[in-house]
N, C-alpha and C positions, 0 to 999 in steps of 0.2 A: 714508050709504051708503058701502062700502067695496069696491074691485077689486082685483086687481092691475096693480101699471104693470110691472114687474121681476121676474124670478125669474133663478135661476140661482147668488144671491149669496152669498157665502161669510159668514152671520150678520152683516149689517152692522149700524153703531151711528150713523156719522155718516153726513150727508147735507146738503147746500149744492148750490143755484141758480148755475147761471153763465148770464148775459146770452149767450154763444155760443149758447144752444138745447139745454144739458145738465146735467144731473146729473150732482153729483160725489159717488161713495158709497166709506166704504172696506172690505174685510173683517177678520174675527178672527186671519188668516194675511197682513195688512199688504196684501194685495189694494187697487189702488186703480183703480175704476172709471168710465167716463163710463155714463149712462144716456140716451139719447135719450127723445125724445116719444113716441117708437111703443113703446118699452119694450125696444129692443135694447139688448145689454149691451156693452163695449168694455174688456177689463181693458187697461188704457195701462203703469201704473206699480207697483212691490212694495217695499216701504218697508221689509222684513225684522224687522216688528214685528205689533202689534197695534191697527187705526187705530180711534178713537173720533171725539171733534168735528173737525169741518173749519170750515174759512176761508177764502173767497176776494178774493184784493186784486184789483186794477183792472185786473190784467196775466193774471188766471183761471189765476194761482198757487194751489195750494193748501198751506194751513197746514194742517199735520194734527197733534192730538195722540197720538202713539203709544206706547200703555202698556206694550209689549211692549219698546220702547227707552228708554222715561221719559224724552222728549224732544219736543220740536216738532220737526217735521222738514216742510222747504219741496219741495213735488214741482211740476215749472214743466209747460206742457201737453205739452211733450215727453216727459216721465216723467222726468227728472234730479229726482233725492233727495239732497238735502243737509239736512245739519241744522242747523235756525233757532235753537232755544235747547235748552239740557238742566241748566242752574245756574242760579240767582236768590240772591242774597245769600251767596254763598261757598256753598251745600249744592248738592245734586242737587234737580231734578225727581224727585217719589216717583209719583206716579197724576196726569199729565196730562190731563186729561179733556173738556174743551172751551172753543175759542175763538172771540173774536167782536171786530174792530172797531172802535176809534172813527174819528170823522174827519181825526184826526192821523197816523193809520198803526199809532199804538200798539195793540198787542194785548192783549188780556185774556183771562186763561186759569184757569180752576180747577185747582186740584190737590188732588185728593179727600183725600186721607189713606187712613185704616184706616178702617172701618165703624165706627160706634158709637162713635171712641175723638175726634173734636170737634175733629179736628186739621188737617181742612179749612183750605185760605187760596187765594186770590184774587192771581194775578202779575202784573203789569204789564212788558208787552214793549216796549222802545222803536224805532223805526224802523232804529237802528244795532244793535241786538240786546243791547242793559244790558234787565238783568232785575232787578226788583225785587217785593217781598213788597209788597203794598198793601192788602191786610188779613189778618187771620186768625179776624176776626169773626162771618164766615157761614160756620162751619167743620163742620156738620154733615152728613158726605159731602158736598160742594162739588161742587155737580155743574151743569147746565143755564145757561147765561149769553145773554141780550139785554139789548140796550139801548133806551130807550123812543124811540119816535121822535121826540121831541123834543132826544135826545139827552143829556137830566140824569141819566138813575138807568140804573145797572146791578143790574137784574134776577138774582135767584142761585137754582137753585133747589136746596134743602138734604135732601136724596134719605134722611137718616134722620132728618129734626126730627119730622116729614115737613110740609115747605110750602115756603111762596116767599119770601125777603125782599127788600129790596132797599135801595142805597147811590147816596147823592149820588156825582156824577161830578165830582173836583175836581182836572183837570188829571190828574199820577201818581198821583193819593191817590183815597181813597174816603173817603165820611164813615162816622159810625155805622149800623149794619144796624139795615133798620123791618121790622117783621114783617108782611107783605101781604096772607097768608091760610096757616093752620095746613090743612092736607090730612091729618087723621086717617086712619088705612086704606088709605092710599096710598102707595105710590114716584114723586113727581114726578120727570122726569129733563130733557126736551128742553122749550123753550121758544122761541116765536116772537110776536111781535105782529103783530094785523091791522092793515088801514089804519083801521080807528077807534084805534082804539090798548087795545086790548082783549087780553088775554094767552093764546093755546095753551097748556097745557102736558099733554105726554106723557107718559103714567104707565108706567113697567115695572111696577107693581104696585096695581092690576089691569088687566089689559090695556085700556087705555083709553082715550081725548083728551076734555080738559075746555078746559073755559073760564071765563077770572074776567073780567068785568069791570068788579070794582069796590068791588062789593055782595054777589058770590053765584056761587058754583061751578056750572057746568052742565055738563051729561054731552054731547057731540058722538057719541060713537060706543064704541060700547064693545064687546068680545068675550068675552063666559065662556069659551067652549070656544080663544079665543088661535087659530082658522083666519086672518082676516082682519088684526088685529094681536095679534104675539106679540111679550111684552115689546117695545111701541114705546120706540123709545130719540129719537133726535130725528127735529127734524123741519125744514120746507123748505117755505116759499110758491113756485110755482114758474109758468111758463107766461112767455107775452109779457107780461101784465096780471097775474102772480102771482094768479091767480082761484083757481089749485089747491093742494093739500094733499102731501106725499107726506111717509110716515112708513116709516121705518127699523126693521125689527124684528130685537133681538138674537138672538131664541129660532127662527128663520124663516129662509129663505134666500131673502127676497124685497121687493120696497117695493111700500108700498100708496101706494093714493093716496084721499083721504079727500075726499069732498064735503062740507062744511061751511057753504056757501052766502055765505062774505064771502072778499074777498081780503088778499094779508098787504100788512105797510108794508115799502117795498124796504129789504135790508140793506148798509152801508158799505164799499165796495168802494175803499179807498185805493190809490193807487201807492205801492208802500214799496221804495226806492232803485234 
């Protein structure tokens, strides 16, 4: 079952939990909003781009990656926009697209490429802000990133192979990409694990939320007609107990929030400098 928590949003993509009691969502015009529990909206900060993944450290900073400036850029809860990273290995940041966490501070971040052209890679942010390539392995649109909660494998999810793969976590590095599950007829995008450890993943195409875990793809909720979720892009365990679901729709100007009946595993919230 499907409601809404949010309207009013300017086409959001990303969407991240802050232990304060709010959502942090951004729009397509760099809009960056809190959302309470009751569903009110608060635009705080405008990033003068186009916000996709978010990130929040221990201090309910947000990382955002914003496509519109091909850049990470850090927005603090006051709305102060600076920017965190925009270079990795002497080039530019091309399609920033979503970041997540470890427990060092380091951040990891997809940067999609072109559609279809495999050019995808995977950046590794350090807590002083050195950026480096850490793969270019799971480079098939590079899109959706979690880490398991066990904290070994970074999750990718590969938005034109169309599936999920995933990589040893080894310090800066990553190992070889396993392929986890092929998603024929699907755009996987946003990814979250439950507290089993059992994988979300948000589909832009077809409007959807699945679940893998393990053995076998199952359908959580889905929309033909895209009322409920349209193109969900990510997504966000959220509440006191993370019991709840809330999903981001690029094609929508609103966030749902999905009954699914499990809660997610809390996401890594470092202090970074």
């Amino acid at each position: 079952m499907a409601s809404y928590l949010a309207t009013g949003l300017d086409h959001p993509e990303g969407i991240a939990w802050d232990p304060e009691a709010y959502l942090v969502a951004g729009g397509e015009d760099g809009q960056m909003y809190r959302v309470n529990l009751d569903g009110s909206v608060e635009e705080y900060a405008h990033t003068g781009g186009f916000c996709l993944g978010i990130a929040l450290d221990g201090d309910s900073n947000a990382y955002v990656c914003d496509m519109g400036r091909s850049e990470v850029v850090r927005v603090t809860p006051e709305g102060k926009v600076t920017s965190y990273c925009s270079a990795c290995d002497g080039g530019p940041l091309r399609v920033p697209n979503f970041p997540v966490f470890d427990d060092t501070g380091r951040l990891w971040i997809s940067d999609s490429g072109a559609w279809n052209d495999s050019d995808g890679r995977i950046v590794a942010i350090e807590p002083d802000g050195r950026a480096t390539v850490a793969s270019r392995l799971a480079s098939n649109y590079t899109n959706g990133l979690a880490i398991s909660p066990d904290g070994q494998w970074l999750y990718v999810a590969e938005s034109a192979l169309p599936g999920v793969s995933r990589m040893r976590l080894e310090g800066s590095a990553l190992g070889e990409p396993e392929l986890v599950v092929m998603m024929h007829g699907t755009v996987p995008d946003g990814l979250a694990f439950d507290a089993s450890g059992r994988l979300v993943i948000a589909c832009y195409r077809p409007d959807a939320i699945l679940l893998w875990d393990g053995k076998a793809l199952a359908t959580l909720h889905d929309d033909p007609q895209a009322m409920t979720v349209a193109a969900p892009t990510n997504i966000a365990f959220f509440g006191p107990d993370l019991s709840r679901l809330a999903v981001a729709n690029l094609h929508g100007q609103f966030i749902t929030e999905v009954d699914i009946g499990v809660a997610g595993a809390p996401l890594r919230r470092p202090r970074v400098g």
